[in-house]
N, C-alpha and C positions, 0 to 999 in steps of 0.2 A: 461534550463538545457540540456545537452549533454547527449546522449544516448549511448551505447558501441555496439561495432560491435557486430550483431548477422553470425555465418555460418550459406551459404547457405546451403538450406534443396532442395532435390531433384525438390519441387515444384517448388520452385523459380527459379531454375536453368533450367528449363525445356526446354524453349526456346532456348539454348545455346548449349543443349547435344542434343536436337533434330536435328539442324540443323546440330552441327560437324559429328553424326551418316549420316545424308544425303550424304553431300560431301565427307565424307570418302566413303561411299560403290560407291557415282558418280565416284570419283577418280580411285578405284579400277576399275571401268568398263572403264573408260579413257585410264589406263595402256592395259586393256584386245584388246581395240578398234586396240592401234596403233602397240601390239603385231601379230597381226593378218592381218596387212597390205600386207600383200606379195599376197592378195585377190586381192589387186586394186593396185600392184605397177607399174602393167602393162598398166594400163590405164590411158588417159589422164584427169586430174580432172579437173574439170566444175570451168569455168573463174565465180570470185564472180562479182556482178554487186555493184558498187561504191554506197552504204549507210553509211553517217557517220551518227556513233549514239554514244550519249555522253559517256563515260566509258570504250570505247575500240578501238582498234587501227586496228580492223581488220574490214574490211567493210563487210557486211552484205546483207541477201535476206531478212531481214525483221528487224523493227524497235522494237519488244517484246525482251528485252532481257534477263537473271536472276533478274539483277539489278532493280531496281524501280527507274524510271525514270518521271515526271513529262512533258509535252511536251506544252509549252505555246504558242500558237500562236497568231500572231498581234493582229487580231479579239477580243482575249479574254484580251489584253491589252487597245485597244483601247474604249472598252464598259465601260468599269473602267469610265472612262473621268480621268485618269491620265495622266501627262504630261513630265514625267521624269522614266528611269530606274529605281531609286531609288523610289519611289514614290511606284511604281506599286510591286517590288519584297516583299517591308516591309510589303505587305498586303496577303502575302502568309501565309496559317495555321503553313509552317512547320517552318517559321521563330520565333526567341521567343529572352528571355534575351540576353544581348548581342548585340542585335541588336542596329543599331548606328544611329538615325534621326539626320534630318539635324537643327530640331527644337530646336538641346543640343546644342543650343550656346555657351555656356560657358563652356565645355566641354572640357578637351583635344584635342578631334579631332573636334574643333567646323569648320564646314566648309564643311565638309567631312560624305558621309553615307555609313551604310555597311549593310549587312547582316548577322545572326548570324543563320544558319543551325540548328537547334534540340535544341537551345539555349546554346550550344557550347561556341558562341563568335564568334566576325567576323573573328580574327586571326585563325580559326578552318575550317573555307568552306574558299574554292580554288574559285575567279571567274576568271573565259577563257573569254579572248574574239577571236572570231573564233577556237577554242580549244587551243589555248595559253594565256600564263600569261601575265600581265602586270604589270609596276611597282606599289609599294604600294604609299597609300597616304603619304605622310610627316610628319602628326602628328601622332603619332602612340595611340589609343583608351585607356585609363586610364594612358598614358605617357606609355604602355606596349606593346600593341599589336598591331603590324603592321595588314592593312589591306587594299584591293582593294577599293580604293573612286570608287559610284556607277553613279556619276553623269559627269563622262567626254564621257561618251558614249551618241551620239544622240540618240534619240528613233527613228526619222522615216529611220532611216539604217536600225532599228532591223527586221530580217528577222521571229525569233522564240527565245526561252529562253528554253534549259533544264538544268532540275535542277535533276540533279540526288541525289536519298535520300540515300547512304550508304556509305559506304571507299571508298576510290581510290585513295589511296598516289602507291599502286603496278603500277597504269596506270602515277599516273602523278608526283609522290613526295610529301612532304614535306607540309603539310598545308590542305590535302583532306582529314583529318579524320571525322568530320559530315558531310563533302560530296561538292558534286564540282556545280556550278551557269554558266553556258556555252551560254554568249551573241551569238548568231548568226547574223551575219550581213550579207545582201545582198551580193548573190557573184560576180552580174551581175545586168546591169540595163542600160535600153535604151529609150531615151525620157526623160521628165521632170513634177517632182512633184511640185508644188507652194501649200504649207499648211500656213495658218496662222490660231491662237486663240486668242479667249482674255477672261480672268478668272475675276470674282471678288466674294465675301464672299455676304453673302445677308446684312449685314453691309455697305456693300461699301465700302470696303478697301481689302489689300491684292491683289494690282489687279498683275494680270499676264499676262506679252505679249509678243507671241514667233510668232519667224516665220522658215520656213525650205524651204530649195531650197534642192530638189534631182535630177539632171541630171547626164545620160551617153549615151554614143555614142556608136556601133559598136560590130558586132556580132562575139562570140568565134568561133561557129561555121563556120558561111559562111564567116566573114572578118578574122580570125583570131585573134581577140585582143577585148578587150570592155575594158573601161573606164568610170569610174562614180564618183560623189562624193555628200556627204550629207554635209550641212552647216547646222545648230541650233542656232541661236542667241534669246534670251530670257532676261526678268527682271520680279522681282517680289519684288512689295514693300513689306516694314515690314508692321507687326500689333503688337499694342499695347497691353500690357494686360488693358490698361486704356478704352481702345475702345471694350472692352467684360464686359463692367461693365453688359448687360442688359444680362449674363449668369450666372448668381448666381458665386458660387466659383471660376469661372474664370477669373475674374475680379477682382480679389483683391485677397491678402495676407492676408486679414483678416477674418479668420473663425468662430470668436464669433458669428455670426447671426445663424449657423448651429450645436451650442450647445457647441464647444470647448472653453477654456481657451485661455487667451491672453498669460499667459505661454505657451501652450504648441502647440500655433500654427505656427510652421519653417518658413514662408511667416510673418510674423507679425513683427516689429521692434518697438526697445525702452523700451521694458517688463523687470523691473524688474523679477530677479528672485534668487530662491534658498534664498529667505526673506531678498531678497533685496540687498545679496552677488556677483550677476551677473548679466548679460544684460545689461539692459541702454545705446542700442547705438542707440541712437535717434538723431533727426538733435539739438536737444538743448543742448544736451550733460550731462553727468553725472559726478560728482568727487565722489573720497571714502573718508570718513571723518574720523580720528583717530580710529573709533572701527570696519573699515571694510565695513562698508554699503555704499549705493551709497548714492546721494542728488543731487537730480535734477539740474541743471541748468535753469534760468529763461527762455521766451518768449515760451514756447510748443507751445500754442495756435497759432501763428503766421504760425507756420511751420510747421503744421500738416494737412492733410485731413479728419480727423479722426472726427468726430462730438464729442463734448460733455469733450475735454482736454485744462484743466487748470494748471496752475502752481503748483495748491492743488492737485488736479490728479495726477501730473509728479511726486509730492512726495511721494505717494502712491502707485504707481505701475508702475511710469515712465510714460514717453512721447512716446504713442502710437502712430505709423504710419505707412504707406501701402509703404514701397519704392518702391515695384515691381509696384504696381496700377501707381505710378507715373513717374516710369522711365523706366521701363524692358519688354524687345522686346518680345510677344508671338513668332511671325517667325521673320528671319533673313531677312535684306534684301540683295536678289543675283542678280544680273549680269553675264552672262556667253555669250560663244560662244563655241560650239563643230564642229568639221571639220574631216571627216573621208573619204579619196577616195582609190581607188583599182582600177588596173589595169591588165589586164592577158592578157599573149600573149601564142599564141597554137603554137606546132610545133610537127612534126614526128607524129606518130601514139598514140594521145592521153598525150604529153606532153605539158606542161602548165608552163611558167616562170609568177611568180605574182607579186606583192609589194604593202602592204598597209602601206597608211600614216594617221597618228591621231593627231590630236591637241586640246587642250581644255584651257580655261581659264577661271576662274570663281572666282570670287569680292562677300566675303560674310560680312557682318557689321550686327556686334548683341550688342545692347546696352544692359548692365546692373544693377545694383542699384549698389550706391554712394559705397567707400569704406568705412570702419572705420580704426581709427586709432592705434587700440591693437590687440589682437589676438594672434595665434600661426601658426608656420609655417618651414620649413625647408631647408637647400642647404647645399652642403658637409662639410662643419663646423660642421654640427648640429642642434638643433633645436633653433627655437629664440623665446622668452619669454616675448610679447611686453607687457604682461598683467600686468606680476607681477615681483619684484625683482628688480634686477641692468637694466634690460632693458627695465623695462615698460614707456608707452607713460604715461609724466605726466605734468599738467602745472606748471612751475616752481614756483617759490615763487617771488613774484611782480606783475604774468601775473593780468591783469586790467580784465578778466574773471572768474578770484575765486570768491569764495564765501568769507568777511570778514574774516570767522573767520579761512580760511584756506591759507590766502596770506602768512604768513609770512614761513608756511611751504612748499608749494606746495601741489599737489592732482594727484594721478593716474585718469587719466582721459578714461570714453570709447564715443565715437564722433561716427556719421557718415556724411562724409564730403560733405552734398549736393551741398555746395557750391563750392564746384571742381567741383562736375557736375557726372556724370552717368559712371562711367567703360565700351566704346567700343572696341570693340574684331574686327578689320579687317585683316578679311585674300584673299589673292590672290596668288591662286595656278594656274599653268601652268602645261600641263601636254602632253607630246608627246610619239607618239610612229611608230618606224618605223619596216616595215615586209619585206624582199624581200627572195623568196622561187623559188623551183622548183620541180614540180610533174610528174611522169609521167610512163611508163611499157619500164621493162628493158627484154626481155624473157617473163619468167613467173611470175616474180617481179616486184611490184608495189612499187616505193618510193616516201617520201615526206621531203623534208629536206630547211630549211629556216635558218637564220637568223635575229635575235630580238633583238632591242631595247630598251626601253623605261622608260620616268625618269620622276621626277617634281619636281618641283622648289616653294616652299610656303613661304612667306614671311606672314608673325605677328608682326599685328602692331595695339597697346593698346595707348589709351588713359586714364585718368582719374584715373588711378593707384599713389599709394603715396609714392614715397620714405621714408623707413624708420628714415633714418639717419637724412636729411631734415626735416622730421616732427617734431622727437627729438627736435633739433635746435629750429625751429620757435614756439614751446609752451615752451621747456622747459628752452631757456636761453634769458633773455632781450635784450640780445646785441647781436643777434645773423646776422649774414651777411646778409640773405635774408631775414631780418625782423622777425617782431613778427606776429606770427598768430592769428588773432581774431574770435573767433568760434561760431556757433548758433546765438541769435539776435543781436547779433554786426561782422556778416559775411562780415557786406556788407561793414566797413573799409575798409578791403582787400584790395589791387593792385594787378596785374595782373604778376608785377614781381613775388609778394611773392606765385603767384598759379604757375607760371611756374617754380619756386625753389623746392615747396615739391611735384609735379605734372610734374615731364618731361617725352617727349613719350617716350617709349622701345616700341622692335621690337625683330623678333627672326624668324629665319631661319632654315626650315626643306629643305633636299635634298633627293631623292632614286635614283634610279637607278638598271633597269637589263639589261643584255648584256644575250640573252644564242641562243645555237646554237641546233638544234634538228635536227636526221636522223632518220626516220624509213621507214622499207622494211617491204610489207607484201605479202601474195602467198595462196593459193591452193596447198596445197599437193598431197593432193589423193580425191577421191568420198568415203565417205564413204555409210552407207547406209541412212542414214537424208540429205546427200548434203556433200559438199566440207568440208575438215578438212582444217582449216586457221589457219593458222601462221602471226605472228606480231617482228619483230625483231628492235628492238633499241638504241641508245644513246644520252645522252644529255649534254653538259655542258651549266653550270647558273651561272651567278656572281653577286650577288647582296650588295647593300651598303645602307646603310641609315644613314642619320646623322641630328642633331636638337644643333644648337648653343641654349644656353640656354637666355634665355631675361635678357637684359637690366636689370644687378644689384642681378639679383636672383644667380650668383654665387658668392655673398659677403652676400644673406640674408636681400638685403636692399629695398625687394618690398614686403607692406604689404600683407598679408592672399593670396601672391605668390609666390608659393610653384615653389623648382629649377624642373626642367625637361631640361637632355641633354642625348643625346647618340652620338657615333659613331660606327661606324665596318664596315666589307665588308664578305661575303663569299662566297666560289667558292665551287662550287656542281660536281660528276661527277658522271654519272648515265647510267647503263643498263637495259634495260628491254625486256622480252618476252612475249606473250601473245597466247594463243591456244584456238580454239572455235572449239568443233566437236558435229559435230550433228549426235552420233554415232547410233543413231535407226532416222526413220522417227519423233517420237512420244519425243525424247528424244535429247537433246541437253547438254553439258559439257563445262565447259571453264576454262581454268588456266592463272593467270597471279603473273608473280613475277617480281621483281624492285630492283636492287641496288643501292645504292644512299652512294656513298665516300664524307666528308668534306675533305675542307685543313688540316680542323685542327688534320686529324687522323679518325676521329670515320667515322663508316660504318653502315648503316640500311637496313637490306632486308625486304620485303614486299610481301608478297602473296596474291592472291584473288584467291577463287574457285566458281562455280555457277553453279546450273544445272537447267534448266527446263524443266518440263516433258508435254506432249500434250496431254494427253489419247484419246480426240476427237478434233475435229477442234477447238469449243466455249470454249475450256476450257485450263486451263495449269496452272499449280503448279510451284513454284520457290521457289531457293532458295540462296543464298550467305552467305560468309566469307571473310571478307576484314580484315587485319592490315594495320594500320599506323601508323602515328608520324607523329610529328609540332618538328623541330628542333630551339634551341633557337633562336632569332634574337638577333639583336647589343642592342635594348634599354634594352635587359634583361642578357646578359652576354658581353656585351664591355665595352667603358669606360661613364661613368656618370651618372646620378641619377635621383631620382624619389620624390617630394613632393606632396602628392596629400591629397583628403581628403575621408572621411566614414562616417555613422553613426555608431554607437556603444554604446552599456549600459555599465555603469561604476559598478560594482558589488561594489567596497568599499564603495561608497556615498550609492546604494541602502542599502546595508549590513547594514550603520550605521541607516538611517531612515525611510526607506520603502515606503518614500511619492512617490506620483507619478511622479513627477518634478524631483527625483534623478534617478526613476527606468527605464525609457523609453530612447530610443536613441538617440542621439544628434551626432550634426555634430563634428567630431575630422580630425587633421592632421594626415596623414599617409606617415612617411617618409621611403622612401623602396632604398636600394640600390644593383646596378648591381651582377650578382655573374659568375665568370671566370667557375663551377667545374658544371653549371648546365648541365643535361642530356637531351637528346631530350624527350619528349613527346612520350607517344605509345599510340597505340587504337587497338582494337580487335572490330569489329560491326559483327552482323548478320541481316538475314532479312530474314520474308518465309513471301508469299503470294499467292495469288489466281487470276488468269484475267480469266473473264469469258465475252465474248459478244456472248452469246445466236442467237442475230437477228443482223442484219449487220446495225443497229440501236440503238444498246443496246452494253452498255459497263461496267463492272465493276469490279474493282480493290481492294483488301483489302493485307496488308502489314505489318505484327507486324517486328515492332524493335528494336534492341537493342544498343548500344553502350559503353562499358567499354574505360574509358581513365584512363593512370596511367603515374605518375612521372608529372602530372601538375604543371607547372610554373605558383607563384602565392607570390604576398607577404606572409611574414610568419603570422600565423593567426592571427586577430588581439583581438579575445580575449585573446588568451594564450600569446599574445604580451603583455596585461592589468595584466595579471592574474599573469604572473613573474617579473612586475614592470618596464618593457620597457617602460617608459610614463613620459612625461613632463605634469607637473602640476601646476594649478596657487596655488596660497597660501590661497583661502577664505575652509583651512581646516573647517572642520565641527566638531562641539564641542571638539574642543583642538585636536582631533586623529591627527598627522602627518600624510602624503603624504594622505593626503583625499581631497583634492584640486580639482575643475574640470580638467579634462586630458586636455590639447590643444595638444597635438601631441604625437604617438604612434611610437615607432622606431621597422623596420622589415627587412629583406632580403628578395630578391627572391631565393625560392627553390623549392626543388621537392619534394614535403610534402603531396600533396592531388591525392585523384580518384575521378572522376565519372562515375556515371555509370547511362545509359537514356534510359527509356524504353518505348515505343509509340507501338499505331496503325496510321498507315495512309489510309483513304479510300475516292476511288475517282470513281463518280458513272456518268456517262450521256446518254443521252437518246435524239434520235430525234423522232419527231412528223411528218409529211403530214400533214394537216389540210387543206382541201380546198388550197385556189391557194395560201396557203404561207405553212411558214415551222417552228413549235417552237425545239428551241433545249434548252437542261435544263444539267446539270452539277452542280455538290456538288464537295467540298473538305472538307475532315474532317481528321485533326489531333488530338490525342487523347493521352497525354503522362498519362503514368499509375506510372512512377518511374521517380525520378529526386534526386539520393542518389550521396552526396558528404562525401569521407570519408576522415580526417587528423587524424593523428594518429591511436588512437584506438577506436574514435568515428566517427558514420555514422549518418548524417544529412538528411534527404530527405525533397526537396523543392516543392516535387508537388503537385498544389494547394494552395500554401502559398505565403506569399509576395517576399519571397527567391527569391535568395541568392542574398544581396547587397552589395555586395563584385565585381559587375560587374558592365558595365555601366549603370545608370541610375538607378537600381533598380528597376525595374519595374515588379519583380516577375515570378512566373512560371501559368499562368492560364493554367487547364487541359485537356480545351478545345477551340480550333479553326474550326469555320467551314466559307466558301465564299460558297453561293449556288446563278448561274447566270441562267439569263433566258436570249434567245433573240428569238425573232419571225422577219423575213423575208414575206415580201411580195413585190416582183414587185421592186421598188425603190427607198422602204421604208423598215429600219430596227429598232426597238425598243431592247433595254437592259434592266436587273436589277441586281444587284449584291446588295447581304444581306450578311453581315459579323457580324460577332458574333461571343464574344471573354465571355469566362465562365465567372463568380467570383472567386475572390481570399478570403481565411482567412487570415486575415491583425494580421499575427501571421509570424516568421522571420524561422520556418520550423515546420515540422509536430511535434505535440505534445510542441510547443516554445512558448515564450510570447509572449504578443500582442506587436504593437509595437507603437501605439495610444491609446489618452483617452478621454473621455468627460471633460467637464469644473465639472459633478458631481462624476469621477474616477470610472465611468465605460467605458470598453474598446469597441475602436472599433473594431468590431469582423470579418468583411471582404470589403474588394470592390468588388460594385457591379458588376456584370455581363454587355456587353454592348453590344449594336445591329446598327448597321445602314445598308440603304437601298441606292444605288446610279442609276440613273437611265439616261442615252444615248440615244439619235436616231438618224439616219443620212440619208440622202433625197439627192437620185443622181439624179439631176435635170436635167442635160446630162448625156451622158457616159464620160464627160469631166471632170463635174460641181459636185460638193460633200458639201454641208451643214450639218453640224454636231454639236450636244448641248447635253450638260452631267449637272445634278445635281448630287452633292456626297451629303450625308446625309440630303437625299431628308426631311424627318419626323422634322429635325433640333434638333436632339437628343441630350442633355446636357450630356459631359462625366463625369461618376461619381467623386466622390469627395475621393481624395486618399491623405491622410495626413503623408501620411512615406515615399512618392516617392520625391527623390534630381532630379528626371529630368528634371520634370517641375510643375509649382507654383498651386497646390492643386488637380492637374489630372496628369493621370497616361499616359506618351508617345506613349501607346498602343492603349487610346483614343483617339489621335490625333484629330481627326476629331468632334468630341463632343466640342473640342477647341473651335476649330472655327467657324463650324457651319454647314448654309447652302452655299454651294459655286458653283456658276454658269460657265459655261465655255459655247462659243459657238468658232465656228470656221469652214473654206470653204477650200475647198481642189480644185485647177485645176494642170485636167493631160493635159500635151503637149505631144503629138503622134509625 
C-alpha cells in the first residue's frame, strides 16, 4: 500500500535550513571580505603552491576542504588483495543500489562495472580519470543509463582515488550530482615495475592471472621530459554455480531444503503453477489440454537433476529442475589488457606540454540457462504474446510429441530448450582514450587547457537464443523448411540443420564517443587575512554520442523473452564556469562556485556551490556546503529507439481475486519503456556539514550528515500505476471466469519526469596510528549510515531505507542502512600484515517501509529480512630486497556463506552485495621486482 506525501515539519527539514542559514551569513561575509579589498590592493598576493584537490579548480595550501572528500591511497587498495578498480571501489560503504558488478551477466550492461554514489545509480557519480571524463560504456545499465565502465583503467598506474561525497555539476557539469570518483594516475615514473599474481577460490577454480610492466624514463626536472607506461594483461576463468554445490543456496536454484515452495522459488524450473495454469517450462516440456491445465510431457526423470521426479510427479506439479545448477556462470569469464602512458615535456618557467594515451580491451563470456520457448516481450511494434492467443508457441496438430488425445487439435506448448544448449552473452569492448594538454604561468596566471578524446567500440555476440518465427514453424507446421522439431525425450532426433534454423547467432553493437576541449585560468588576487583570495576561470566544450544497433531480429520481435534495446543521439555541451576560495580570517575559509552549462538543443543550466569551513583551533574545523546539479538526458532516454526490459512486480487483480500467496507476491514481468523527445534534465540540491577533528598528529576524525534532494528523475513510468490503469499485456488463464485477470507478461510505460528522491546519510571516518616497539599499527574505520532513502511519484512518498527497495534499479539488491570497512595494518622492518572487515547490515525483505513482504515459506509465512553479512580479508607482504616484494591476500578469510536472499534478479539465491559469501574463500599470491 502507498502512503501520501506528509509536509515537511521544521524537524525534518532541519538539516537543510541549518546549513542554507550557514552559507547565507558565509556568503554575506564573502561580499564584506572583497568590499573591503582596497586594504590589500596594494600588495602583492602570495603565489598559491600547486595542490590539486578533487572538487575545485583552484589549487590549494592544504588538502581539508568544505567538501568531504575521501582520499584512498595505494596501500589501502592494495591490503584489500584486490585486483581490479572496479573490484576495490564496489567495496566502499558509500557505494549502494545501483551499483553495476561485473558478476550481472546477463544484465544489460553485462561486461561492464560501475559505481553507484549514495545509491543514486551509476549514471548519477561522475568518474575523472586525471580530473577528466572519459567516454561511457556502450551498453547503457537497464538499457537507460549511460555510465563510466570501471575496469579499462590499470590498477598499478593508480596513484590515489578521491571520491568526493557531495554536488559538483557547478565544478564539473552534468552527471556529478551524488558526487564525482577521481582515478589518479601516476604523473611521473622512472625505472621499472615487473608485478605478477596468481588468484584461485579455495575450490580451485576461478583462477586469476595478471601481470603488469610499469616503465619510464627521464626526469621533468633535470632532463626536461619523463616518459612512462603501464601495461595490465590478465584472465580469469568462469565459475560455475554447479561447482558451489558444497555452499548451501548457492549452488542450486532450488530452495525447498531451506523451507520454500517449488512454486515460489525464482531459481527453480518446471513448477507448475497458479493450479496448474502456469509454469511448466521444464526440459520435458508441458501442453494445455482443452480446459486450460498444463499435462506433462513424458521422460522428466531422464532430464532432470532433481532426485525423486517421475512422470507421476511431472503430472502433479511438473518436472522439477535446477537449470542454473546445470548451466549458469556464477562469474563471467574475462580476458583483458589495459595500456596507459604519459609523457610531459617542461619548458620556460614552470610550463609543461603533456599527452596521455589509454587503451583497453576486454572479452567477457557469461553462460546462461536454456531459453524457453513462450513467454512475453517487446520491440517498437508492441508487445508479443508467445503464451497465449494468435501468437502463442504451440505444437501443431500431427507433431509425433502430443499427447494422443491432443494430436488431432494441437497444444500450447511451454519447453525449455536444453537441447539448443545454454544462452551465452559475449562481449568485447575496446576502449581508447587520447589526452594532449599544456600547463603552465602566464604573469600571474596559471592555465591548464587540453584536448580529449575518447570512445568504445562493444560488440554482442549471443548464442543459444531462439528465433521466434523459426520456432513457430518447426513445432507448429509439419512441412515446415527447416524441419520439424522434436522436443524433450526425443531431442536427440534433431539435426544440426534444424538447431542452426530456430537457433542462429545475433550480435549487437554499441559505440560512444567524447571529443571535449577544456581551458581554465587560475590566480591570486589579493592576501587576504587566512592567505590568498583564488580565483578559478573557465570553459569547456563536450560532444558526446552514443548509439547501440539493436540485435539480431529484436526489431521485428522475433528473439524469444529478448526484449528490443536501441538508442541513438549526440550532444554538444557549452560551458562556463567560476570558482572563488577566500580564506577571509586565519580561522575561516569561504568558497563559491557557479557553472553554466548551454545544450545545442536550446536549454541552459546554472549551477552554484557555496562552502565554508571554520578552524576555531588548529585540531578542529566545522564545514559545510551547498552544491545543485543535474544529470541532463542522454540518447538512450530522449533520442531515437527503445527500451524491453524486465521487473518484478505484484499483480493486485490476481491477488484481489484470491489472496493465495502464489498470486500475491512478485514475479518477473516485461517492461516495455519508450524514448521521450520533451524530457527535462534532472536537478539535485545536496547539503553536507561535518566535523574533522585530529586532536594528535596521530589521530584523525571525520563525521559528515548528508543529504541529497533529486527531482524531475528520469525513470520509466511506474510500473504499478502502469498495472493499476490496465497498461499490461496478459495471458489468457483468467481466474475464475473474471476477464483481463490473466498473468501480466508485459507492462507498457514511457520515460518521464515523474519521481524525487531524496537521501539522507551520515558518513564517519575514524583512524588512528600506533608506535608500538620497533613496528607501527595503523587502524582506520569507514562508516556509512543512510537514515532516509524517500522516493516520491506523484502524491505518494515511498522510503527504501532498510528494506529490500527499490527494484526498479539494477539488480535489486536493496538499500541496507548500514556499511562499515574497518582495516588494520601493522609495519614492521619488511614485513607488513592487513585486515579489512566489511559489514553490510540487514535488510527487511519487505519492498519499502511499512510494504509487503516480498517472499514466503513453503508454510505462507513471510520472509521477513536478509540477513546481515560480515567478512574479514587479510594481506601481508615481505620486501626480501629493496628490489624484491612477495605478497599474499585472503578475501573472506572465515569463508562466510552469503545469506540466502529470494527476491534479488541479480544473482541466483544471494544478494550481489554478498558477493564474496559467493564464492568463498579466494587466495591470491603475487611478487613485485623494481628495476632502479
Amino acid at each position: 500500500m502507498k502512503h501520501p506525501v506528509q509536509r515537511l515539519n521544521s524537524s525534518r527539514n532541519s538539516l537543510a535550513q541549518s546549513i542554507s542559514t550557514v552559507l547565507a551569513s558565509s556568503t554575506l561575509l564573502l561580499v564584506g571580505a572583497l568590499a573591503s579589498s582596497s586594504a590589500f590592493a596594494q600588495e602583492q598576493a602570495t603565489n598559491l603552491d600547486r595542490i590539486t584537490v578533487t572538487g575545485s579548480n583552484i589549487p590549494r595550501t592544504n588538502t581539508e576542504t568544505p567538501s568531504p572528500v575521501q582520499v584512498i591511497t595505494r596501500q589501502e587498495i592494495d591490503r584489500t588483495g584486490k585486483t581490479t578498480v572496479a573490484e576495490y571501489l564496489q567495496t566502499l560503504t558509500a557505494d549502494g543500489s545501483g551499483s553495476i558488478p561485473k558478476t550481472f551477466g546477463n544484465g544489460f550492461a553485462g561486461g561492464g562495472a560501475g559505481i553507484s554514489l549514495r545509491g543514486l545509480g551509476a549514471g548519477s557519480t561522475l568518474v575523472l580519470l586525471n580530473g577528466r571524463r572519459m567516454a561511457t560504456y556502450g551498453l547503457a545499465d537497464d538499457g537507460q543509463k549511460v555510465f563510466t565502465d570501471l575496469s579499462t583503467i590499470p590498477l598499478d598506474a593508480v596513484e590515489r582515488i578521491d571520491v568526493l561525497k557531495d554536488g559538483a555539476s557547478a565544478i564539473y557539469g552534468s552527471d556529478a550530482i551524488a558526487g564525482v570518483v577521481n582515478i589518479i594516475l601516476r604523473s611521473d615514473f622512472q625505472g621499472a615495475i615487473l608485478r605478477g599474481s596468481y588468484g584461485t577460490s579455495g575450490d580451485g577454480d576461478g583462477n586469476a592471472k595478471k601481470a603488469t610492466l610499469t616503465a619510464g624514463t627521464g626526469d621533468l626536472t633535470s632532463d626536461g621530459w619523463n616518459a612512462f607506461f603501464s601495461l595490465d594483461v590478465g584472465k580469469t576463468d568462469a565459475i560455475k554455480i554447479s561447482d558451489r554445490k558444497n555452499r548451501k543456496w548457492i549452488g542450486t536454484g532450488d530452495t525447498r531444503p531451506w523451507g520454500y515452495a517449488a512454486t515460489d522459488a525464482q531459481f527453480l524450473g518446471g513448477a507448475f503453477l497458479n493450479g496448474g495454469t502456469g509454469g511448466g517450462t521444464g526440459p520435458n516440456g508441458s501442453v494445455f489440454d482443452a480446459t486450460g491445465h498444463l499435462v506433462a510431457l513424458p521422460g522428466c526423470a531422464g532430464l532432470t537433476t532433481i532426485p525423486g521426479q517421475t512422470d507421476a510427479t511431472a503430472q502433479a506439479q511438473g518436472c522439477l529442475w535446477d537449470p542454473n545448477q546445470q548451466y549458469r556462470d556464477l562469474t563471467p569469464e574475462e580476458k583483458y589488457v589495459n595500456v596507459f602512458g604519459r609523457a610531459s615535456f617542461a619548458f620556460g618557467e614552470g610550463g609543461e606540454v603533456y599527452t596521455e594515451i589509454g587503451y583497453s580491451k576486454k572479452d567477457t563470456t557469461f553462460t546462461n540457462t536454456p531459453s524457453g520457448v513462450s513467454g512475453g516481450w517487446g520491440y517498437p511494434g508492441g508487445p508479443v504474446n508467445a503464451n497465449s492467443g494468435a501468437g502463442a508457441t504451440v505444437l501443431g496438430p500431427g507433431h509425433p510429441d502430443l499427447p494422443p488425445a491432443l494430436s488431432a487439435t494441437g497444444a500450447r506448448l511451454r519447453y525449455s530448450a536444453w537441447d539448443v544448449g545454454p544462452r551465452v552473452t559475449n562481449n568485447t569492448n575496446e576502449f581508447n582514450r587520447f589526452l594532449v594538454g599544456v600547463k603552465g604561468n602566464w604573469g600571474e596566471w596559471s592555465y591548464d587547457t587540453a584536448y580529449l578524446h575518447s570512445g568504445t567500440d562493444l560488440t554482442n555476440k549471443r548464442t543459444g537464443f531462439l528465433r521466434y518465427s523459426a520456432v513457430r514453424c518447426a513445432l507448429g507446421n509439419a512441412a515446415c523448411p527447416g524441419g520439424v522439431w522434436r522436443i524433450g525425450d526425443n531431442a536427440g532426433l534433431n539435426s544440426q540443420a534444424l538447431y542452426d534454423y530456430i537457433s542462429p547467432d545475433i550480435s549487437a553493437r554499441a559505440k560512444s564517443s567524447l571529443d571535449m576541449f577544456d581551458f581554465t585560468v587560475s590566480r591570486s588576487l589579493m592576501d587576504l587575512k587566512g592567505g590568498p583570495l583564488g580565483l578559478a576561470l573557465g570553459t569547456e566544450w563536450r560532444k558526446t554520442s552514443n548509439s547501440l544497433t539493436p540485435q539480431t531480429y529484436t526489431d521485428q520481435g522475433d528473439i524469444i523473452g529478448l526484449g528490443y534495446s536501441a538508442y541513438d543521439g549526440t550532444q554538444n555541451v557549452y560551458a562556463g564556469y567560476a570558482e572563488l576560495s577566500a580564506p577571509v580570517l586565519e580561522q575561516l575559509e569561504l568558497s563559491a562556485a557557479l557553472r553554466y552549462d548551454k545544450y545545442e538543443s536550446g536549454e541552459g543550466k546554472a549551477t552554484p556551490k557555496l562552502g565554508v569551513k571554520w578552524s576555531p583551533v588548529d585540531w578542529l574545523a566545522l564545514r559545510a556546503s551547498y552544491a545543485e546539479g543535474f544529470r541532463a538526458p542522454n540518447p538512450a532516454e530522449n533520442g531515437d529507439g527503445g527500451l524491453a526490459a524486465f521487473s518484478n512486480a505484484v499483480d493486485p487483480v490476481r491477488c484481489g481475486i484470491t489472496g493465495a500467496t502464489a498470486d500475491c507476491q512478485a514475479r518477473q514481468v516485461a517492461i516495455i519503456t519508450r524514448p521521450n523527445p520533451d524530457l527535462k534534465p534532472e536537478e539535485s540540491k545536496s547539503y553536507s556539514v561535518g566535523i574533522v577533528m585530529q586532536p594528535t598528529s596521530t589521530t584523525s576524525l571525520t563525521v559528515d550528515a548528508w543529504e541529497i534532494k533529486r527531482t524531475n528523475e528520469i525513470a520509466p513510468g511506474d510500473t504499478d500505476d502502469a498495472i493499476a490503469a490496465g497498461n499490461v499485456l496478459r495471458d489468457s488463464n483468467n481466474l475464475n471466469g473474471v476477464p483481463n485477470s490473466g498473468t501480466i507478461l508485459a507492462v507498457n510505460t514511457d520515460y518521464v519526469n515523474a519521481t524525487s528522491s531524496r537521501v539522507r546519510g551520515i558518513d564517519t571516518d575514524i583512524r588512528q596510528t600506533f608506535d608500538i616497539g620497533p613496528g607501527q599499527l595503523e587502524m582506520d574505520l569507514q562508516w556509512s549510515h543512510v537514515l532516509k532513502f524517500e522516493r516520491t511519484s506523484g502524491t505518494t512518498t515511498d522510503d527504501y531505507a532498510g528494506t529490500h527497495g527499490n527494484c526498479d534499479v539494477t539488480n535489486c539488491i536493496g538499500t541496507p542502512k548500514d556499511r562499515i570497512n574497518f582495516g588494520t595494518t601493522w609495519k614492521q622492518g619488511v614485513w607488513s600484515v592487513s585486515g579489512v572487515a566489511n559489514y553490510i547490515s540487514k535488510m527487511d525483505n519487505i519492498d519499502k517501509r511499512g510494504g509487503s513482504y516480498q517472499a514466503f515459506y513453503a508454510d505462507e509465512t513471510p520472509v521477513t529480512k536478509i540477513s546481515s553479512f560480515t567478512t574479514f580479508d587479510l594481506s601481508g607482504r615481505w620486501n626480501v630486497t629493496e628490489a624484491f616484494e612477495l605478497n599474499a591476500s585472503v578475501q573472506n578469510v572465515f569463508d562466510r556463506i552469503a545469506p540466502l536472499d529470494p527476491t534479488t534478479y541479480g544473482a541466483v539465491n544471494y544478494n550481489p552485495l554478498h558477493f564474496s559469501g559467493a564464492i568463498g574463500r579466494y587466495f591470491t599470491v603475487g611478487a613485485k621486482y623494481t628495476f632502479n
